[in-house]
py3Dmol code that shows the C-alpha trace and the ligand (Angstrom):
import py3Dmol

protein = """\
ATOM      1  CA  UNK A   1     -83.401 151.305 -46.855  1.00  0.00           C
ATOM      2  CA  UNK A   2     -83.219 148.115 -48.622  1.00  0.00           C
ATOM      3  CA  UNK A   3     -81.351 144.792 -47.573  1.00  0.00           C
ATOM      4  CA  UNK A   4     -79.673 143.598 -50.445  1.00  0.00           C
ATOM      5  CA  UNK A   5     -75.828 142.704 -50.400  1.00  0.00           C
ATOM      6  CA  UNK A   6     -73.440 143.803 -52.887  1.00  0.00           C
ATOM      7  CA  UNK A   7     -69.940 142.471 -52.885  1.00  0.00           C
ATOM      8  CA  UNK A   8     -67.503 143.654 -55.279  1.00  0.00           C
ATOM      9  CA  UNK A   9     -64.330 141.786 -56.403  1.00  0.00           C
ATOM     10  CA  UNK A  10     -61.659 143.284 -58.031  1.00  0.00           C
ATOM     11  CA  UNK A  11     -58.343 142.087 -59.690  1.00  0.00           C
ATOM     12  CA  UNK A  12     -55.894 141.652 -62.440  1.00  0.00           C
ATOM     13  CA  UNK A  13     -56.192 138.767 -65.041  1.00  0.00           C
ATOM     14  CA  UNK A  14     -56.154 135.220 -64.266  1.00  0.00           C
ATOM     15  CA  UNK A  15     -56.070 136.109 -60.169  1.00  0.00           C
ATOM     16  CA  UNK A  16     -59.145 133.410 -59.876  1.00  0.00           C
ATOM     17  CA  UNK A  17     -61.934 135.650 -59.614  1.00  0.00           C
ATOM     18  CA  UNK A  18     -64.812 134.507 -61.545  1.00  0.00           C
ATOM     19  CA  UNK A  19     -64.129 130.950 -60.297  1.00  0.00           C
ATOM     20  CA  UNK A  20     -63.847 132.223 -56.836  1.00  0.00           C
ATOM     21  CA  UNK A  21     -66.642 134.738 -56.932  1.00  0.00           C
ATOM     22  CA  UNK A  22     -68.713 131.789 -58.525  1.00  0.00           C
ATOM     23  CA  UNK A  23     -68.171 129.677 -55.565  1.00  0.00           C
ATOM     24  CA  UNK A  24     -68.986 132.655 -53.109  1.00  0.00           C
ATOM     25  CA  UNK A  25     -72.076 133.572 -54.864  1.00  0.00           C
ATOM     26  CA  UNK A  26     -73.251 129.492 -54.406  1.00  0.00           C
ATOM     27  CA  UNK A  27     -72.502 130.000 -50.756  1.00  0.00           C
ATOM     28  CA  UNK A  28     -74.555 132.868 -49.826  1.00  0.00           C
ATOM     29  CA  UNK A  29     -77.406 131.808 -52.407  1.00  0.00           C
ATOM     30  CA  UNK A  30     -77.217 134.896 -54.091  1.00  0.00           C
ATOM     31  CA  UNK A  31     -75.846 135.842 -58.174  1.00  0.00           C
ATOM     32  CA  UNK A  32     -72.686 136.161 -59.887  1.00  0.00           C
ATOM     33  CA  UNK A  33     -72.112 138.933 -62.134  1.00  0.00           C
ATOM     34  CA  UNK A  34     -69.142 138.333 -64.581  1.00  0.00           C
ATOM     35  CA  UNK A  35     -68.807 141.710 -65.802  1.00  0.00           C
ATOM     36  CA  UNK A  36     -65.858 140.743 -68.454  1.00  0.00           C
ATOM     37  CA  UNK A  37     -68.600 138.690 -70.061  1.00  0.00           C
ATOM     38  CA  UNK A  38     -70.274 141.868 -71.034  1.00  0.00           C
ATOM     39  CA  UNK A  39     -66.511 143.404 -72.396  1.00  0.00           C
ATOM     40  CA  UNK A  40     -65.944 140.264 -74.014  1.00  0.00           C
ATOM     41  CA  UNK A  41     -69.366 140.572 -75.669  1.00  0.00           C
ATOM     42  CA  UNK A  42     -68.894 144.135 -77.366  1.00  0.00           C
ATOM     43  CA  UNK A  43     -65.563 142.992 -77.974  1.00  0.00           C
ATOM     44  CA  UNK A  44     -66.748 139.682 -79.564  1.00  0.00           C
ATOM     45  CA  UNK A  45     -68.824 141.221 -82.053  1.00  0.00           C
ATOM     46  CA  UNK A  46     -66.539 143.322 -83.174  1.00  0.00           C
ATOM     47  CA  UNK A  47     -63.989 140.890 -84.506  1.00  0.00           C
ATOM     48  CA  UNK A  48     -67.295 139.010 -86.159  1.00  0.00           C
ATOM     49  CA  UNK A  49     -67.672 142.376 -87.703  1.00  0.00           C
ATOM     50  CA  UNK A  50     -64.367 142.901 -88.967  1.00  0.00           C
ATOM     51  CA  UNK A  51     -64.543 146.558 -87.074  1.00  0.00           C
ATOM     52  CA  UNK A  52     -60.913 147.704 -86.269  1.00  0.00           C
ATOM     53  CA  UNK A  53     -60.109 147.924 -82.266  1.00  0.00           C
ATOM     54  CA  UNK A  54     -58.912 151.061 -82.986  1.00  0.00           C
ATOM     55  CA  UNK A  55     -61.946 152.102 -85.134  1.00  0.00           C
ATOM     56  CA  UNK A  56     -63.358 154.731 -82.427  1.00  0.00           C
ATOM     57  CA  UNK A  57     -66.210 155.676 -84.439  1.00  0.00           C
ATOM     58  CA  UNK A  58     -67.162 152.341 -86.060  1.00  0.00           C
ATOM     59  CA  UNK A  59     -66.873 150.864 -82.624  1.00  0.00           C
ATOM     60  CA  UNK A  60     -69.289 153.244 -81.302  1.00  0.00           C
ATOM     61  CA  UNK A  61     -71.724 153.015 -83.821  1.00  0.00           C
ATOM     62  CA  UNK A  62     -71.625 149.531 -83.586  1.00  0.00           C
ATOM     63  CA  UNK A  63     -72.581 150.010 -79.998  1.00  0.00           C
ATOM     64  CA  UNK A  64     -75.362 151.991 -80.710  1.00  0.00           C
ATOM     65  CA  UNK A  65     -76.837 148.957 -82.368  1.00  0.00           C
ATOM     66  CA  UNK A  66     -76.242 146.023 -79.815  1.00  0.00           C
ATOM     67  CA  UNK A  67     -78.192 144.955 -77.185  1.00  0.00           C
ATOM     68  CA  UNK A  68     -76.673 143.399 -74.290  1.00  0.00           C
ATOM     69  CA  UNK A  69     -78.329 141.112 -71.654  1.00  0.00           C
ATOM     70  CA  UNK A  70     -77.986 138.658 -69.071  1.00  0.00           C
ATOM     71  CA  UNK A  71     -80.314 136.258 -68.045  1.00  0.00           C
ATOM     72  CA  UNK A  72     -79.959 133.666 -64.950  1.00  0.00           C
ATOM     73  CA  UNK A  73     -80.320 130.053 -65.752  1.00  0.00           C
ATOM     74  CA  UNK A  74     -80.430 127.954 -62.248  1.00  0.00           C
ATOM     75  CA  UNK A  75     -78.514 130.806 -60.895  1.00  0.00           C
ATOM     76  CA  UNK A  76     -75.754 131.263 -63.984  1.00  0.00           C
ATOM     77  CA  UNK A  77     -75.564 133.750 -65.916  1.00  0.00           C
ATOM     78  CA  UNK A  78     -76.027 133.473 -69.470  1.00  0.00           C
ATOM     79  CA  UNK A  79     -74.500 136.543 -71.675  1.00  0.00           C
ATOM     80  CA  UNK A  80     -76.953 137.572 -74.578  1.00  0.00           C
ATOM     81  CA  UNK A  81     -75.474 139.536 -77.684  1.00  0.00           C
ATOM     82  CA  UNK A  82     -78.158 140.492 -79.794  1.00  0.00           C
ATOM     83  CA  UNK A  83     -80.847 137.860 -78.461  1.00  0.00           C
ATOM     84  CA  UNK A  84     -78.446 135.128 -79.178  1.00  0.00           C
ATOM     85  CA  UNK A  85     -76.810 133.060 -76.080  1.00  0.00           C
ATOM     86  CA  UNK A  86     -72.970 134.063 -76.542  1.00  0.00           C
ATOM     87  CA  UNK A  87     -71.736 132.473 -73.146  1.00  0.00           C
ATOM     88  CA  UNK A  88     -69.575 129.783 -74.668  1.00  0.00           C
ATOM     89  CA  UNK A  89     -67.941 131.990 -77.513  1.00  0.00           C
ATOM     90  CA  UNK A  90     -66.422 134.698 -75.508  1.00  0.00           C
ATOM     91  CA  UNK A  91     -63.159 132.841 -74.073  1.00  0.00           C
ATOM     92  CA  UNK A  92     -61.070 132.432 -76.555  1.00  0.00           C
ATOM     93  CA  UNK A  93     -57.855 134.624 -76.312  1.00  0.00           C
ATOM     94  CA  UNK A  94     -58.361 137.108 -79.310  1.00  0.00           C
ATOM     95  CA  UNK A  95     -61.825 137.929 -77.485  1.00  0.00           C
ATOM     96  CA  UNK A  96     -60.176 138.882 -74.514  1.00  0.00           C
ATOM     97  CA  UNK A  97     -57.381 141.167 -75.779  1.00  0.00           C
ATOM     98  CA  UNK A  98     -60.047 142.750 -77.731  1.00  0.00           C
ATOM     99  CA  UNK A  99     -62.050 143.178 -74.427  1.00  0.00           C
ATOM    100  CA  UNK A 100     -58.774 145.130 -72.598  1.00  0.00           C
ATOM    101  CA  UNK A 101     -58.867 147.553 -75.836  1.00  0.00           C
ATOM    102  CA  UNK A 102     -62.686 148.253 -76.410  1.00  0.00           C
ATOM    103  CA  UNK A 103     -62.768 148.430 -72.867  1.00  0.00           C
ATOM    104  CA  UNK A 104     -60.886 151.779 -72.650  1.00  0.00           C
ATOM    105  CA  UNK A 105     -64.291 153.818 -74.371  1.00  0.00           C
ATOM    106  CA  UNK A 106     -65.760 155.346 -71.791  1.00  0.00           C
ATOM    107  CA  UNK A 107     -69.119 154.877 -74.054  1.00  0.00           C
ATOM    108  CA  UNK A 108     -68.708 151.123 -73.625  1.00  0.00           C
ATOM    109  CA  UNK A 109     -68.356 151.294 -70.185  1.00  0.00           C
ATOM    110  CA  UNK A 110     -71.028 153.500 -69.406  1.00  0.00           C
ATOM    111  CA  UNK A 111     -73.307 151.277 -71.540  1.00  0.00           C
ATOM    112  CA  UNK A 112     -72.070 148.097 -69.395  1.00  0.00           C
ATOM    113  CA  UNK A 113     -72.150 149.813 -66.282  1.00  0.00           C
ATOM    114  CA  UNK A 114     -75.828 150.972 -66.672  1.00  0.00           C
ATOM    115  CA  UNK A 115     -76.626 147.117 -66.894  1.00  0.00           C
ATOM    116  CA  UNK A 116     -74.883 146.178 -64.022  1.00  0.00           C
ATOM    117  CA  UNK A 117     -75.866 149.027 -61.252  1.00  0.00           C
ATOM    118  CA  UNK A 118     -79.521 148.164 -62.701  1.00  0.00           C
ATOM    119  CA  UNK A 119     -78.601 144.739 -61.597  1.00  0.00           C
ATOM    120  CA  UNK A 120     -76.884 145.680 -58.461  1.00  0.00           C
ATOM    121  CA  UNK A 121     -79.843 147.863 -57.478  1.00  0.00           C
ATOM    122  CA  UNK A 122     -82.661 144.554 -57.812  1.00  0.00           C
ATOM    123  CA  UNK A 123     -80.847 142.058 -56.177  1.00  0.00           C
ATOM    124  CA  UNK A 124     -78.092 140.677 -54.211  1.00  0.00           C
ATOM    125  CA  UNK A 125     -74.875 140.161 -56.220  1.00  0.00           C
ATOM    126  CA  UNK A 126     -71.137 139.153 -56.243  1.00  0.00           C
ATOM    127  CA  UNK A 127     -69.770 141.247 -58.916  1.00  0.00           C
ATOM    128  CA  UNK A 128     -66.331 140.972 -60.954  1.00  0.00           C
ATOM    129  CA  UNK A 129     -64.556 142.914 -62.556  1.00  0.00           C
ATOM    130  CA  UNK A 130     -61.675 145.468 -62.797  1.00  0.00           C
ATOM    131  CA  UNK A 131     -63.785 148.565 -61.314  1.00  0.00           C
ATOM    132  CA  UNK A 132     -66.513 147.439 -59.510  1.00  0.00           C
ATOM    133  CA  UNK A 133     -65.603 148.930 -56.003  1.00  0.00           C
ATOM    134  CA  UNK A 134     -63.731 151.661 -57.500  1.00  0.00           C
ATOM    135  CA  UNK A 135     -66.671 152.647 -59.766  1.00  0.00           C
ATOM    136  CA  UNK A 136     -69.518 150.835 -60.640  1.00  0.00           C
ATOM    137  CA  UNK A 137     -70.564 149.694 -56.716  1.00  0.00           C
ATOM    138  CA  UNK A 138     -68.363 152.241 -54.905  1.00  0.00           C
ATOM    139  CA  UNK A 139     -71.127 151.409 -51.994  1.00  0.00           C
ATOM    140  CA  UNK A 140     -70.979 148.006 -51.741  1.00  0.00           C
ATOM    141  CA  UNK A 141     -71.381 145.922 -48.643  1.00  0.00           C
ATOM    142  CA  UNK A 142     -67.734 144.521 -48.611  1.00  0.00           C
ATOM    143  CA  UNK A 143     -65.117 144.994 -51.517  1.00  0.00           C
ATOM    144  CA  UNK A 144     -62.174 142.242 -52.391  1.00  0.00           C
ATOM    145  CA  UNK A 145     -59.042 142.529 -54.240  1.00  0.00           C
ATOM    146  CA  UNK A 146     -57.938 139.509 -55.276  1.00  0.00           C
ATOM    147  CA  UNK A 147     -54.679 139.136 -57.286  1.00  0.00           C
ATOM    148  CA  UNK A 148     -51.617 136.315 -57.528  1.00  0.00           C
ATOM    149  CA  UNK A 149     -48.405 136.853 -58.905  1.00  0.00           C
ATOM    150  CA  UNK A 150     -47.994 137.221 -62.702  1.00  0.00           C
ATOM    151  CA  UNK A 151     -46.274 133.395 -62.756  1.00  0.00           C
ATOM    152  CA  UNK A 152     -49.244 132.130 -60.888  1.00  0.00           C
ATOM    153  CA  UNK A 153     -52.151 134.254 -63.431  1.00  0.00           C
ATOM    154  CA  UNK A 154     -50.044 132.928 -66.195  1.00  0.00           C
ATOM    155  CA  UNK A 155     -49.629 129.164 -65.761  1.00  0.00           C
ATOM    156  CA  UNK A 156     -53.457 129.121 -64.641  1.00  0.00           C
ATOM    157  CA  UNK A 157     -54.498 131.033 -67.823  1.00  0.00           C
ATOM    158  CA  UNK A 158     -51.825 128.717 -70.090  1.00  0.00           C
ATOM    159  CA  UNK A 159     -53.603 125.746 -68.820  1.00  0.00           C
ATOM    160  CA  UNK A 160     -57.811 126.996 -69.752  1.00  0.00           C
ATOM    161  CA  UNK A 161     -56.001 127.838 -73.141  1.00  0.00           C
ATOM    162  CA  UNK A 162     -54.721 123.926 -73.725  1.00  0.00           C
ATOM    163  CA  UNK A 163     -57.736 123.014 -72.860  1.00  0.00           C
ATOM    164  CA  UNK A 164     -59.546 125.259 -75.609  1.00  0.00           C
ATOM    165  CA  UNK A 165     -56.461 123.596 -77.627  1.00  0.00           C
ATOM    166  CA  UNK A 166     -54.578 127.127 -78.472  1.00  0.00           C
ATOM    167  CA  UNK A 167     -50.733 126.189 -78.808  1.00  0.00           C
ATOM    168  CA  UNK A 168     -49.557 129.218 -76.929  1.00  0.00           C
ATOM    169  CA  UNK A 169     -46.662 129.273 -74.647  1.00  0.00           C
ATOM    170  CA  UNK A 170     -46.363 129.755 -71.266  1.00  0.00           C
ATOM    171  CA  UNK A 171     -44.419 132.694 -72.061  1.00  0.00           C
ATOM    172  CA  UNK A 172     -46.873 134.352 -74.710  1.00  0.00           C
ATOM    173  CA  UNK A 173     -49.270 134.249 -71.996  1.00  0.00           C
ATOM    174  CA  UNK A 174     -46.999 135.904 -69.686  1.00  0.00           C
ATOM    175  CA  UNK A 175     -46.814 138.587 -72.275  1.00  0.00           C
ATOM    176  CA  UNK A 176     -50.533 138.740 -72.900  1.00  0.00           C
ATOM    177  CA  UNK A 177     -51.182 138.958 -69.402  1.00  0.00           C
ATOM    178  CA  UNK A 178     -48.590 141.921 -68.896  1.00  0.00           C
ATOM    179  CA  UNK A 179     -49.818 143.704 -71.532  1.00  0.00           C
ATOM    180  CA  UNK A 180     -53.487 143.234 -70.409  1.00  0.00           C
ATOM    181  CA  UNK A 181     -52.624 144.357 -66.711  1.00  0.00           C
ATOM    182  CA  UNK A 182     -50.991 147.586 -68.301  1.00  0.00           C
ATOM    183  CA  UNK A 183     -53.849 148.422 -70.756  1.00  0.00           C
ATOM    184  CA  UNK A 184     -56.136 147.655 -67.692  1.00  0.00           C
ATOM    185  CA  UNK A 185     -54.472 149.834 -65.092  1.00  0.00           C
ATOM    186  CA  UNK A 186     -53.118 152.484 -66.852  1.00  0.00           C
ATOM    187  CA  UNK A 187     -56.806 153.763 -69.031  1.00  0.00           C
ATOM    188  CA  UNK A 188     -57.402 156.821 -68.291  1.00  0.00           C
ATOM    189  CA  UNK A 189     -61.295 155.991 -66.867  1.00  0.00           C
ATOM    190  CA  UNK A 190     -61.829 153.783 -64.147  1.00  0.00           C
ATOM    191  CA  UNK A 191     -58.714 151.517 -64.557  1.00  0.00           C
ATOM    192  CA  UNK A 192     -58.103 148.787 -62.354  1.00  0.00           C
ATOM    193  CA  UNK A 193     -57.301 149.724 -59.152  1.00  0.00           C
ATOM    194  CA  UNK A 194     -57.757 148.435 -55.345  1.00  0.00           C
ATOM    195  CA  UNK A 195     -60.286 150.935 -53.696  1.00  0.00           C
ATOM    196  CA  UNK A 196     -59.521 152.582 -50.681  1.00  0.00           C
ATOM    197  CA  UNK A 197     -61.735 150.405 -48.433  1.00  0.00           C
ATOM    198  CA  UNK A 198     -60.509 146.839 -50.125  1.00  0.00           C
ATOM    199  CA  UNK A 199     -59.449 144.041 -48.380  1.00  0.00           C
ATOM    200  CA  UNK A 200     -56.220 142.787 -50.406  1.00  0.00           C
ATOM    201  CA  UNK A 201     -56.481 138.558 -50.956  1.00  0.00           C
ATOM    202  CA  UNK A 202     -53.426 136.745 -52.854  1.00  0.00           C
ATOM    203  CA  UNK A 203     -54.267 133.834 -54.220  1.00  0.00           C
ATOM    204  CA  UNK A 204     -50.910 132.749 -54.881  1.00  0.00           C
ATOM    205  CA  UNK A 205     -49.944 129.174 -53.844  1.00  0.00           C
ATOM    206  CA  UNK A 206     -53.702 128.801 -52.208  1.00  0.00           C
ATOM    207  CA  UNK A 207     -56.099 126.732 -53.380  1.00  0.00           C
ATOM    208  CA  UNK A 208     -59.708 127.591 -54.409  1.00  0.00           C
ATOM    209  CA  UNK A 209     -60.937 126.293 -51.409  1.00  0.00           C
ATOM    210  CA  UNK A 210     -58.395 127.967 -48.627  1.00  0.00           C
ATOM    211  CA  UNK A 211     -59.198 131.866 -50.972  1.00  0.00           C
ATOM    212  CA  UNK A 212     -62.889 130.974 -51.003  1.00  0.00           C
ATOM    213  CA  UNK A 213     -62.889 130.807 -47.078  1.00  0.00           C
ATOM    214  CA  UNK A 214     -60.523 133.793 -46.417  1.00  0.00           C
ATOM    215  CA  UNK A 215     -63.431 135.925 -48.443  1.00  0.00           C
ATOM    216  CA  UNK A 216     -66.087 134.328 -46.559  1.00  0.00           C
ATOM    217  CA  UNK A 217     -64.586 134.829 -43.491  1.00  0.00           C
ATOM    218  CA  UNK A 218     -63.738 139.155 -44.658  1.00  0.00           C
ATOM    219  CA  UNK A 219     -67.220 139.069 -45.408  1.00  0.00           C
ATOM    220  CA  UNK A 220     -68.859 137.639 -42.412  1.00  0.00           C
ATOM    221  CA  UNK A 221     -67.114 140.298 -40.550  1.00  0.00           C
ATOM    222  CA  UNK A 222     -67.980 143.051 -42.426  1.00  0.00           C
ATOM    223  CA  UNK A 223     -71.034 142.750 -42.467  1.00  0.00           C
ATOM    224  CA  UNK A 224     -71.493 141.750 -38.927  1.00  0.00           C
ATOM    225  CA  UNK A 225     -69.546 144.926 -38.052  1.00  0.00           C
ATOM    226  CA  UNK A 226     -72.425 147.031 -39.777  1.00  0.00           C
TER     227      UNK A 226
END
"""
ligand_1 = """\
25
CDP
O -61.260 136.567 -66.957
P -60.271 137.694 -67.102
O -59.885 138.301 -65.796
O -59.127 137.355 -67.978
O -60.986 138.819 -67.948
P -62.455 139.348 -67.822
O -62.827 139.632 -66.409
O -63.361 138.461 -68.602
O -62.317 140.763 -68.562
C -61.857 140.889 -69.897
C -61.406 142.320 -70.113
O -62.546 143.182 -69.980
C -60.409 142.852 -69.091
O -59.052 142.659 -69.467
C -60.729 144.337 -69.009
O -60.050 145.063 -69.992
C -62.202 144.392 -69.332
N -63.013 144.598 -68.140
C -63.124 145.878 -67.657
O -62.505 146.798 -68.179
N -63.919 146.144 -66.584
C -64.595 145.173 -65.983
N -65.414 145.469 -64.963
C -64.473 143.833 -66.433
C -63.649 143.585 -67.513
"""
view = py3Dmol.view(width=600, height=400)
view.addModel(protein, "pdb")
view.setStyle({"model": 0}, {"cartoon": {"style": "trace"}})
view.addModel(ligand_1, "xyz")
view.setStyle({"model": 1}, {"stick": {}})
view.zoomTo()
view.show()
């Protein structure tokens, strides 16, 4: 018996999660786990490496030779590639359709996942990702799905990409995002999908305050129901 709380949230791009999850994690004085971080940081190093996303065996034997940790500053997590701090060099938009392809190796994920059950099993976490109640915590306390519509993902994602000054369109991102979503949900091992015992949350046309409470409030019940 131990007494630590996992929560798992799930969803498609841009949906809000790791701010969300962020804010949740504050609020119940426990840690946020981005678990794209880690995607982002195979992924990452590849593209430094010149190493072909479709490269199976380069890919893996890259793998073989990375180390991957996180550390908590004040609470945040900082994303170690190789003993260097890679937190602030993972964003960018090429990183994170790399992510959606390296992601698909089941080698990478069971690599990642090791690191975050390990995680999971120490302390209390809010977790993100794409299969975190579906796979990698399919015990957790209280599981969310959050998602918006595609518009909604889109124009949020267009606007952290002026910010990081990329010139795409609204419409590329649209396409990115589509194509992401389908790489995500359609890999053959554990793709995106809402577990069985999820509770569904659309963030569309909410704010990040109104979504924050609606998860509070699913999780206050759930776990005042057990
Ligand atoms: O922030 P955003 O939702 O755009 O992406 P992310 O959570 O940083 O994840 C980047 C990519 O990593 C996703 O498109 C997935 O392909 C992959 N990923 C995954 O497969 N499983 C996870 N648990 C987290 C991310």
């Amino acid at each position: 018996m131990n007494d630590l709380i996992n929560i798992a949230i799930d969803g498609p791009a841009g949906a809000g999660k790791s701010t969300i999850a962020k804010l949740i994690a504050k609020r119940l004085g426990i840690i946020y786990i981005d678990t794209g971080a880690m995607y982002r940081a195979v992924a990452f190093k590849c593209l430094n490496r010149n190493v072909s996303l479709d490269a199976r065996d380069a890919i893996l034997h890259l793998l073989r030779n990375t180390d991957i940790r996180i550390q908590f500053e004040y609470n945040e997590q900082k994303l170690f590639l190789d003993g260097e701090n890679i937190s602030d060099n993972i964003r960018s938009d090429d990183v994170s359709n790399a992510a959606s392809c390296i992601a698909k190796l089941p080698e990478v994920r069971n690599k990642l996942v090791d690191i975050q059950r390990d995680i999971a099993g120490e302390r209390s976490v809010v977790m993100d990702g794409r299969d975190i109640g579906t796979y990698v915590l399919p015990n957790a306390d209280v599981k969310i799905f959050l998602t918006a519509s595609i518009n909604e993902r889109a124009k949020r994602r267009h606007r952290e990409y002026v910010a990081l000054n990329s010139k795409k369109t609204l419409e590329d991102v649209i396409e990115e995002i589509k194509r992401r979503d389908y790489n995500d949900s359609t890999r053959q091992f554990a793709p995106l999908k809402i577990a069985e015992d999820a509770v569904l949350v659309d963030s569309s046309g909410k704010d990040i305050d109104q979504v924050v409470e609606e998860i509070l409030g699913i999780i206050d019940n759930r776990l005042s129901i057990d």
